[in-house]
N, C-alpha and C positions, 0 to 999 in steps of 0.2 A: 504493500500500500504506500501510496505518495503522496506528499503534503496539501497535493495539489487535487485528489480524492478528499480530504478532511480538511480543506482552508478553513474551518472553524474549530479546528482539535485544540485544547490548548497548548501554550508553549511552556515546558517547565526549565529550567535554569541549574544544572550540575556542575560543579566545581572541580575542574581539572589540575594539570601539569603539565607542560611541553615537557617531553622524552629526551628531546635529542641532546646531541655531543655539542653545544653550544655555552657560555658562562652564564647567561641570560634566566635559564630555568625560569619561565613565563608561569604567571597560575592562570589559570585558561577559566574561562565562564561559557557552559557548552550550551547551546539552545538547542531541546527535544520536541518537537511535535510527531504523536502519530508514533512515536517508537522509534525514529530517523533524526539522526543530527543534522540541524539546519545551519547552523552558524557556530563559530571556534572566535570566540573575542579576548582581550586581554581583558585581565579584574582590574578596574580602576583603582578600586582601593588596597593592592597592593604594592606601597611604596616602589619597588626595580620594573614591575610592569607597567604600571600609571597606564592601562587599560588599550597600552599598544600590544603590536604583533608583526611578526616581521611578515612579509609575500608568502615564504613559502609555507609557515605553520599556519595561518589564517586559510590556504589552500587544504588543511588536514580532513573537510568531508570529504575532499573531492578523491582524494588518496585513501579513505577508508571503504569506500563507494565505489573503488578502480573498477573496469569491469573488469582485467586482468588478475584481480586478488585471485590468490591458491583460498580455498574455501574447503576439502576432502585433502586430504592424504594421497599423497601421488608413490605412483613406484615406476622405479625406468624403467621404458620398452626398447629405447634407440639408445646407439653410442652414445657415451660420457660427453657432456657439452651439445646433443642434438635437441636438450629440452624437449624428448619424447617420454611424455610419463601417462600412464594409465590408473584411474580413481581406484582405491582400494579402501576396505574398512578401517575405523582407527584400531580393532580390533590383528586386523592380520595386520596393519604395517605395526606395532608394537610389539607382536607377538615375534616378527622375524626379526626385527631388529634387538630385541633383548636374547635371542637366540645367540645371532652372529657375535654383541658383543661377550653373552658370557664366553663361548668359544672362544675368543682371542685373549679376554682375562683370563681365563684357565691356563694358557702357557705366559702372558706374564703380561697383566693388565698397563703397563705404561705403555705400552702398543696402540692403546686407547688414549686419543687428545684430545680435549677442547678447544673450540677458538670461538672467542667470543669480544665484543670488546663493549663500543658505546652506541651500537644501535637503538638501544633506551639505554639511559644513565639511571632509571628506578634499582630501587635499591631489592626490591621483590622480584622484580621480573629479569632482573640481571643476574645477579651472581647470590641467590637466597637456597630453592630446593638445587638447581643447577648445583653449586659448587659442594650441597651437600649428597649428593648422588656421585659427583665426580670422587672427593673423598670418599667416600663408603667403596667404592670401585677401587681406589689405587691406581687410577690414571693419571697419565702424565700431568704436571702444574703446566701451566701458560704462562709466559711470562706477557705479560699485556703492556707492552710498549710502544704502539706504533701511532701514537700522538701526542703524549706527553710527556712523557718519563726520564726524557733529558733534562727538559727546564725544571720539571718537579721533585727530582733528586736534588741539579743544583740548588735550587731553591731553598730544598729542606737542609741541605749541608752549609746553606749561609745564615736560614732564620731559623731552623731548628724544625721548620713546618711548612707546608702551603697557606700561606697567610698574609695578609699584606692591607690594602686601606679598605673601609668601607667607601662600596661603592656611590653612594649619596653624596660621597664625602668632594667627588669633580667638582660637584658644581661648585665649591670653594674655592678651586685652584685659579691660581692666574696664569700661569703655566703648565701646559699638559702635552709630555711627549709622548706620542702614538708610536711607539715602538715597536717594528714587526706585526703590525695589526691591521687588517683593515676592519677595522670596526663597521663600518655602516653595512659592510655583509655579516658580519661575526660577530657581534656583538653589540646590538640594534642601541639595548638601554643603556648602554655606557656611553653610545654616541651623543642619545638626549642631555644627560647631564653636562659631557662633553660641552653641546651647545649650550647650553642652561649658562655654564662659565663664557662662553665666546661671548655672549648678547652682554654680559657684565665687566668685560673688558680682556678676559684672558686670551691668552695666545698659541694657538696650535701649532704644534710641530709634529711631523710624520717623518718616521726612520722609514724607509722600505726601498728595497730595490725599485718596483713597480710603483708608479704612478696609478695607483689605485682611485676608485670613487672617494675615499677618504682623504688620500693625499691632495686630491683636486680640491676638499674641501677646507682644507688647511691654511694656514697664512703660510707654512713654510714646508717644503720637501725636500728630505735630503733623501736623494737616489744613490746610497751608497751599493759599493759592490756585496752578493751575495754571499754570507758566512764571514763579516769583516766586521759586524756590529761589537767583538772585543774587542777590536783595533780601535774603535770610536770611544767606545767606554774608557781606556786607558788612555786616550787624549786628552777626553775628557778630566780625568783625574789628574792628569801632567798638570795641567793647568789652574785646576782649584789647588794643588800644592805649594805651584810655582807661584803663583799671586795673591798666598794665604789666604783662597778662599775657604776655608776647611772650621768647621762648627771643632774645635781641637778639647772642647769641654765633652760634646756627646763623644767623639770617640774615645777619650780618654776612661770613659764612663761605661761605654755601653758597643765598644767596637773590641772585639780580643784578637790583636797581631798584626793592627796597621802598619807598624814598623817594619814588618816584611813586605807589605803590600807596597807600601811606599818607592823605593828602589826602582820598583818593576815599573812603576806608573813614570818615574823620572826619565826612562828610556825608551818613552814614545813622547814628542813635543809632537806638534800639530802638522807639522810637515811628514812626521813617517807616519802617520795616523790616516793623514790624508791622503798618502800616497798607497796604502795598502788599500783606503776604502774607494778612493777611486772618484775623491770631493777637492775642495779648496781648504786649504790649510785655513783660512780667514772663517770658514764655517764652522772648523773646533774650535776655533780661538770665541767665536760668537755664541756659539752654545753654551758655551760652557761660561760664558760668561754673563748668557741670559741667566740659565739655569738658577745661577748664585743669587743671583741679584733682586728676581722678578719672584714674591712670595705670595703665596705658598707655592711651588713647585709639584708638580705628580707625573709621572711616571706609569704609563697603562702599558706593562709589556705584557705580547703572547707569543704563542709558541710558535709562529714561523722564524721566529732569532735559532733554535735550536735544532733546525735541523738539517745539519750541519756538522761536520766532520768535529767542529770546536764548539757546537752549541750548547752545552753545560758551562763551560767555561765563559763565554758570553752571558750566561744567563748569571753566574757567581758576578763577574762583576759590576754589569747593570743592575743588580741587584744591591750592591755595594753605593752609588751612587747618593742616595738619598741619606744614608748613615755617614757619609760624609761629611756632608752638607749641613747636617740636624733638619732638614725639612720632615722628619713623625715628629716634629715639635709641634708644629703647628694644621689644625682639621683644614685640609685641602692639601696635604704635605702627606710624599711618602710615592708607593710603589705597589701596584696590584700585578701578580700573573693569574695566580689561584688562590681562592679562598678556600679548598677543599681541606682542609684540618682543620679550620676553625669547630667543623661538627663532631673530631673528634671524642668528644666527652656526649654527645646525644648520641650518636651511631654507634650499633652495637653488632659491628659486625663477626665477629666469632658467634654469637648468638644466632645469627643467620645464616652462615658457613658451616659449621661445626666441625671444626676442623680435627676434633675429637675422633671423628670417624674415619681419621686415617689411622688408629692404633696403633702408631708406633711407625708406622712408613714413612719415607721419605723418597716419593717417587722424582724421578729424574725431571728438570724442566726444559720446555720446548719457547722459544722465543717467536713467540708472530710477529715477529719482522721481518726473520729467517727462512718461514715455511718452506720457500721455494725450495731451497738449497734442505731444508730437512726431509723433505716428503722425496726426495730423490736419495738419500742417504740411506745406504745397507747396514745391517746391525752391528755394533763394532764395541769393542770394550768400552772407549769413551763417553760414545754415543747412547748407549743401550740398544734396546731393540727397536727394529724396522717398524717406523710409522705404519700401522694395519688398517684402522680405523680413524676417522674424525667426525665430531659432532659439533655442528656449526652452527652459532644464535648470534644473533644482535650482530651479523657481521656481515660482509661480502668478499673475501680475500680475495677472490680471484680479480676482482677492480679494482682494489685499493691496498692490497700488500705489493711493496715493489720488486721489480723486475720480473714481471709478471708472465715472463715467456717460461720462467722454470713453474713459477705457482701451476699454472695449468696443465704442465708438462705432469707437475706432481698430482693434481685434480683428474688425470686420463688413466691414470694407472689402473690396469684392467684389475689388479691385485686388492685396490684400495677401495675399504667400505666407508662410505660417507652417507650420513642423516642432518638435513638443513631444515633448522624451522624458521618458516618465512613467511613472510605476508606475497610474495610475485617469486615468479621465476627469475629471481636475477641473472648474472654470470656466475655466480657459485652454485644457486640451484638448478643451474642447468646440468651441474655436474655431478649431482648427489643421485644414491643408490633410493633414498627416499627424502621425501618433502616434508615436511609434517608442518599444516597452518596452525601460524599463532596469532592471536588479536596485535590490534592496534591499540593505540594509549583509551581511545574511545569505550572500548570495551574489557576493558580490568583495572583492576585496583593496584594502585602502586603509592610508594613512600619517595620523594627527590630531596636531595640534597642541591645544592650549588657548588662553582666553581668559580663563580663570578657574582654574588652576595652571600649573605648569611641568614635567609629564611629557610625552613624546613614546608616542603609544601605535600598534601595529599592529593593524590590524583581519584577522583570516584569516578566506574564505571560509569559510561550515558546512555547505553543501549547492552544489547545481550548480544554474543559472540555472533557473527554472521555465519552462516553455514556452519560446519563443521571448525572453526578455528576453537580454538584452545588458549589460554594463556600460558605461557614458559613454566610458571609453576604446577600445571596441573597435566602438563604435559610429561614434567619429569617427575611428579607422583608418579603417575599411571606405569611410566617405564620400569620406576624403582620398584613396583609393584608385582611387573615382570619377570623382573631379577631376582624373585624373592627378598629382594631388602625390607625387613619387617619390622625394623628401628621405629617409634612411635614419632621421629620429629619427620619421618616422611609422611605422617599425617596431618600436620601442621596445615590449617586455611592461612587464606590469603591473609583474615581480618587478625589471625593470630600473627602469620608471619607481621604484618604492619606493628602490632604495638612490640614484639622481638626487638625491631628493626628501633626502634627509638623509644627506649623504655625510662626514660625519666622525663618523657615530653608529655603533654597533654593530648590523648588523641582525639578525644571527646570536643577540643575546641578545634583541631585541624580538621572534623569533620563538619562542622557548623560554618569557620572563615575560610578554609582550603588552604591554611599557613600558619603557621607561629612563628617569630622574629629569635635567634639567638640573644641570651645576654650577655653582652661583650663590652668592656670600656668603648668610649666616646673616641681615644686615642690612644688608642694599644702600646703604642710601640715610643710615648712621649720621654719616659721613662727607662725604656729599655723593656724588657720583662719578652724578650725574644723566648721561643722555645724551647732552644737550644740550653743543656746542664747550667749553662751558670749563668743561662738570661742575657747573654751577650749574643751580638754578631757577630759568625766563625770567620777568617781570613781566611786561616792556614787551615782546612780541615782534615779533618785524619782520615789516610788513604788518597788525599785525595792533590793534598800541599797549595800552596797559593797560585788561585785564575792566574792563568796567561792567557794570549791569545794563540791560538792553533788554528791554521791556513785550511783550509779544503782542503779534500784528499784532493777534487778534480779541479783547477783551476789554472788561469794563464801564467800566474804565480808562482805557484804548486807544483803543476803539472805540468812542462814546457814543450815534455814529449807527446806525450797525448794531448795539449791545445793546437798543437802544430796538425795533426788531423780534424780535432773538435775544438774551434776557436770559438764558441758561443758557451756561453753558462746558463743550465736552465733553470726554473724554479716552476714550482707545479700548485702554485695557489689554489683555492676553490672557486667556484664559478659563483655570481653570486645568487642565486636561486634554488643550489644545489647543499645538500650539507654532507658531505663526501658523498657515497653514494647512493644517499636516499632521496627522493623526490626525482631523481630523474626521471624516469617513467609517468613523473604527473605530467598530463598531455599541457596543462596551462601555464605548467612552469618553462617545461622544455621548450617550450614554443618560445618563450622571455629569450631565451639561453641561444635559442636558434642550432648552433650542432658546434662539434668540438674544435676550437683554433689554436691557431700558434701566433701568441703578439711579438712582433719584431719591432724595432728600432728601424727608422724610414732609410737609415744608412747600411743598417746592414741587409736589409732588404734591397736595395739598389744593386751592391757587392756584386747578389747571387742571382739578380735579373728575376726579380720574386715582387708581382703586383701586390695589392690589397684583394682580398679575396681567392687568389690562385689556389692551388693545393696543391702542400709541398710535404716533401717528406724530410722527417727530423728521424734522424738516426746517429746512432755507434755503435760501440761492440756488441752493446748486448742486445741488440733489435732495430725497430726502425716502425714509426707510425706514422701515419697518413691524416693530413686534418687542412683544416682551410687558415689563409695567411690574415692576420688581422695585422697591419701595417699602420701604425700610427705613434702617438705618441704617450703610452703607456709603459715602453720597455725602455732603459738606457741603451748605449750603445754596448754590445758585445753581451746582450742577456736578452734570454728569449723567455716568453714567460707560454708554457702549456696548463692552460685551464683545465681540471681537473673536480669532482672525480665522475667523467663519465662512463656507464656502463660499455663494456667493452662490446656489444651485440650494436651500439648505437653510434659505432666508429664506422667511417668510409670503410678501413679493411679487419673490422672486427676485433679491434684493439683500443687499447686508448693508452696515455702519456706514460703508465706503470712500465711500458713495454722497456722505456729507455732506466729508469732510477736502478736504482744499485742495492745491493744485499750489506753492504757496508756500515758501521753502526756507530754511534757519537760518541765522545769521550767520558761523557759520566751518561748514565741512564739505560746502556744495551740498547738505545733507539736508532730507528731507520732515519739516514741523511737523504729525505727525499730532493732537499734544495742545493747538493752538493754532487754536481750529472755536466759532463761539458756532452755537446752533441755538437754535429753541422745538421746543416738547413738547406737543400736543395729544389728545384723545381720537381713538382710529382712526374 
C-alpha cells in the first residue's frame, strides 16, 4: 500500500540515527504514514544537527525502497563475480552455511575471518552478537584499519585518547584551519558552525592538496603537496620557536618532552618546509604567524592527513600544534580529529563482545587492509592457516580495500567460502557463496556513539523488516543457533543488547529525546588533564620516539625511479554524494555524481594531449583504470585526484580507482596509504 492509497492515514514521527562512517552522527526525525517512510529530516532540537541533513542521508527512503534491495536469501548459481544467485529459505541458507563453517572450524577455526568495518557505526548492529559469535568460534581477529587507525593511534599516543574540542565550541574560533578535510562533503555540521565563526569575523584556512568545494569556500588554500602536511606542521613550529611565539607556561605545565621536540622543529625554517610541500616559504612564515596571533585558534583535522606513508607522524604533530601555543586555554581554542573516547566511560563494550568466549584463545589477526595479498596466501608457520572462509557485514572490500586487482583475484577462488549480509548486490556480493539480507537503519534498533560530538543517540525502528531482511543481530543469533552455540548471551534482544551497550546512561530518556549529551568540562584540556598516565601531552612516546616527518613511499621526492615512469601523484578523495561505497547505486545521487573521473591540472592535461571530458587511462604497476578526464582547476600541478569510492560494476571497464592504490601500510596504525600511489595519465 502507498501513501498515495491512504493520503489521509496519519503521519507518526520516530526518532532515529544516521548509521554511516561520517563525525556528524545526525538524530534523524522519520515521518511514517500507512507503514512506509515518507521523509528522513534532521531533529532540530539536537544541538550538532540543528534539524539539517546532508543530500545523501535525507535520500535514505529512496535507498530503503531501492527496487534493487536483496529482500530472500540468495545462493550462487553462476561464476564468482557473475551476481547469478537463486532465492533460497533462510532456513536452508543457514543451515548450509553453519555446516560448511563448522567443517572448517573442526580442522582449525582461524581459517574462518571477518570483515566488517563502518557500514553502520551502531554499536548493536556492528560488532555486538557478530563479535560474540566470532569469539565463541575462534576465528581469526580483524584488524579494522582501513580508515582511521593511523591518525587515531597517533592521536591517542599524543593525548592519551581520541579526544579533542567540542564541536559547538567553532563557532568561537577566529581562526579555523580545515586540515585534510573537506568538510562540506564530510562533515556537513562542523561546516555550519565553521560558518557561524566566518559571519562573526573569523578566518578560514584549508590545508588540502585539492581545491575542494571547501577550499573554494575559504579565505585561504594552501594546495600543499600530498603526504607533506609534517613538513608544514614542523615549519610551523620553527617559527613559533624562532619568534617566541610558544605559551612556555602551558608546556612547561602540561606538555612532557618539548625539549626533544624542539631541535627537530629548529631544522625545518620555512624555506625547507616549503620546499618539501611544494608552497611559498612566505605562506609558513604567514600561518604560523596568523595562527599565534588571531585568538582563539582551532584546528578541524581529519583523516585524509594520514594516509600516507608518514600519516601518524603528521597527525602527532598537528596535533602538537595547539599545546604549543596554549590555544585549550581558551572555548574556540584547540584541535578536533575524533571525539571517539570521550564515551569511553558510557560504552561498554566487553559487555557486548564478550570476549570471555574466547576461553583462553588467542587467534591469529588478519589486517583489512591487506586482504588482497592475505586471501592469496598459503598456510605457513607465520601466517597460520589458508584463509577458507569469510563472513562479510557493514562492508564492500572488493571496492574499497586497495589494490583491488588481488582482492578479487582472492574473492574468485573457486576454494573460498564466503557469506555477505547486504542490503544490494554490491561488488562483494557479487562474489559470495551466499547473500543473507539485513535491514536498513529504518528498520532496527540501534545505540550511536560519535566521532565528531559527544551525544549518545538511539536509533528506533520506523517500519518492520521489508521482505525477508533481518537485522545483523538476529541474523547471527539464528547462525549461532546453528552451530549449537547455546551460551544464554546469544539470546540476548536487541532492547537488552541496547541498555548492555550503555549501562550507566538513561535509556528511558534516549527513548523519549533520541539523545543524551555527555558530561564533560566546558574546557577539557584548559588545565591539562590529557588522558595520557600523568595528564600531560606525550612528545617522545614509547615505541614510538619523537614525530618526524617521513616522505611517501611513492613520490617525485621519494621515489625518482619510479616518478620517472609515474610522474603524477594521486589521491582518491570521496565523491561528494557518495560515502565510500554506499549510496552509489541511489539512482538520485549517482545521477548528482554523473560517472567516475580523473581531475587533472589544465597543465598536465595539455603535456599528455588529454581534453576535459576525454577518457583516459591512469595506470602503473599494479593495474590500470579507465574513467573520464575532469580538466580544470581542482588538482595542482603534478597530482591527479580519482574520485572515489565507486562500485566497481559502475566503471567504463569494471573497475574503479582501488585498481591503482597499494597494499602498503602507514607508520603508526597498520593503515592502508591510499593517498600515497604515483601513476601516469594517458589518452584511452
Amino acid at each position: 500500500m502507498s501513501t498515495t492509497d491512504t493520503p489521509d492515514a496519519p503521519i507518526t514521527t520516530v526518532r532515529g540515527a544516521c548509521p554511516h562512517d561520517c563525525p556528524d552522527t545526525c538524530a534523524l526525525k522519520i515521518s511514517v504514514q500507512a507503514g512506509r517512510v515518507i521523509k528522513v529530516a534532521g531533529d532540530p532540537d539536537h544541538p550538532p544537527t540543528h534539524g539539517a541533513l546532508c543530500t545523501k542521508v535525507s535520500r535514505y527512503p529512496e535507498r530503503t525502497y531501492h527496487p534493487e534491495r536483496v529482500l530472500t536469501p540468495l545462493k550462487r548459481t553462476g561464476p564468482k563475480g557473475s551476481g547469478q544467485f537463486t532465492p533460497v529459505s533462510w532456513d536452508e541458507a543457514l543451515t548450509d552455511i553453519a555446516a560448511r563453517l563448522a567443517e572448517i572450524a573442526q580442522r582449525d577455526p582461524q581459517a574462518i575471518v571477518p570483515y566488517s568495518y563502518a557500514g553502520t557505526m551502531g554499536l548493536l548492529q556492528g560488532e555486538s552478537i557478530a563479535a560474540r559469535f566470532f569469539h565463541r568460534l575462534g576465528a581469526s581477529f580483524l584488524d579494522r584499519t582501513i580508515c582511521a587507525n593511523a591518525g587515531g593511534e597517533a592521536l591517542t599516543a599524543t593525548y592519551g585518547g581520541k579526544i579533542g574540542m567540542h564541536l559547538e565550541d567553532y563557532a568561537e574560533a577566529k581562526l579555523i584551519l580545515i586540515w585534510g578535510s573537506n568538510s562540506i562533503a564530510s562533515n556537513l555540521h562542523f561546516w555550519t558552525f565553521a560558518q557561524q565563526a566566518k559571519r562573526q569575523g573569523a578566518r578560514l584556512v584549508c590545508i588540502d592538496p585539492r581545491r575542494s568545494e571547501t577550499a573554494e569556500k575559504c579565505h585561504q588554500h594552501i594546495a600543499l603537496k600530498p603526504g607533506t602536511d609534517g613538513a608544514l606542521a614542523l615549519g610551523l613550529m620553527h617559527e613559533l620557536i624562532t619568534h617566541g611565539w610558544l605559551d612556555t607556561d602551558y608546556i612547561a605545565r602540561h606538555v612532557d618532552g618539548f625539549d626533544k621536540l624542539k631541535p627537530r622543529a629548529l631544522d625545518w625554517p620555512p624555506e625547507r618546509a616549503a620546499q618539501v610541500c611544494g608552497i611559498d616559504a612566505e605562506v609558513v612564515r604567514q600561518l604560523a604567524r596568523d595562527y599565534v596571533t588571531t585568538r582563539p585558534a582551532a584546528i578541524r583535522l581529519n583523516y585524509g592527513v594520514q594516509r600516507c606513508r608518514g600519516g601518524g607522524n603528521a597527525v602527532r604533530l598537528i596535533a602538537l600544534l595547539p599545546c604549543l601555543t596554549g590555544a585549550w586555554r581558551q572555548r574556540g581554542g584547540g584541535l578536533l580529529l575524533s571525539a571517539s573516547h570521550w564515551f569511553r566511560g558510557a560504552v561498554d563494550h566487553a559487555a557486548l563482545q564478550r570476549p570471555e568466549l574466547l576461553a583462553g584463545r588467542r587467534p591469529r589477526t588478519i589486517n583489512m587492509s591487506t586482504i588482497g595479498d592475505d586471501l592469496l596466501r598459503e598456510a605457513s608457520p607465520s601466517f597460520g592457516p589458508k584463509i577458507e572462509a569469510l563472513v562479510v557485514y557493514n562492508s564492500n572490500p572488493v571496492a574499497v580495500a586497495p589494490e583491488s586487482a588481488k582482492v578479487v583475484a582472492g574473492f574468485q577462488r573457486a576454494d573460498l567460502f564466503t557469506v555477505v549480509l547486504e542490503h544490494f548486490l554490491t561488488d562483494t556480493a557479487d562474489h559470495a557463496d551466499y547473500v543473507l539480507p539485513a535491514t536498513t537503519q529504518l528498520e532496527h534498533l540501534d545505540v550511536h556513539t560519535s566521532y565528531g560530538h559527544t551525544y549518545v543517540l538511539l536509533n528506533q525502528p520506523a517500519v518492520p523488516p521489508l521482505g525477508q531482511a533481518r537485522p545483523n543481530t538476529e541474523i547471527f543469533r539464528r547462525l549461532a543457533a546453528k552451530m549449537g552455540f547455546t551460551e544464554p548471551c546469544f539470546s540476548d534482544s536487541d532492547a537488552q543488547l541496547a541498555r548492555q551497550a550503555v549501562p550507566s546512561l538513561d535509556v528511558a530518556r534516549m527513548e523519549a529525546q533520541g539523545w543524551v549529551k555527555l558530561d564533560l568540562p566546558a574546557l577539557p584540556f584548559a588545565e591539562g588533564g590529557f588522558q595520557t598516565p600523568n595528564g600531560k601531552v606525550i612528545v617522545d612516546a614509547p615505541g614510538l620516539g619523537v614525530p618526524d616527518y617521513l616522505p611517501p613511499y611513492e613520490s617525485v621526492d621519494s621515489a625518482p625511479e619510479l616518478a620517472r615512469r609515474f610522474p603524477l601523484a594521486m589521491i582518491s578523495p570521496p565523491a561528494r554524494h557518495f560515502l565510500n561505497s554506499t549510496f552509489v547505486n541511489v539512482v538520485s545521487l549517482r545521477s548528482i555524481e554523473g560517472e567516475p573521473v580523473l581531475e587533472l591540472h589544465p597543465d598536465d592535461a595539455a603535456a599528455r594531449g588529454i581534453a576535459d571530458g576525454q577518457l583516459v587511462r591512469v595506470f602503473n604497476d599494479r593495474g590500470e583504470h579507465r574513467c573520464k578526464a575532469s580538466v580544470g582547476g581542482r588538482a595542482r600541478p603534478g597530482v591527479v585526484h580519482g574520485l572515489g569510492v565507486w562500485w566497481r560494476k559502475f566503471g567504463v571497464d569494471g573497475k574503479n580507482v582501488n585498481q591503482l592504490t597499494s597494499q602498503r601500510l602507514t607508520d603508526i596504525g597498520r593503515a592502508p596509504t591510499f593517498y600515497d600511489c604515483l601513476v601516469e595519465v594517458a589518452p584511452a
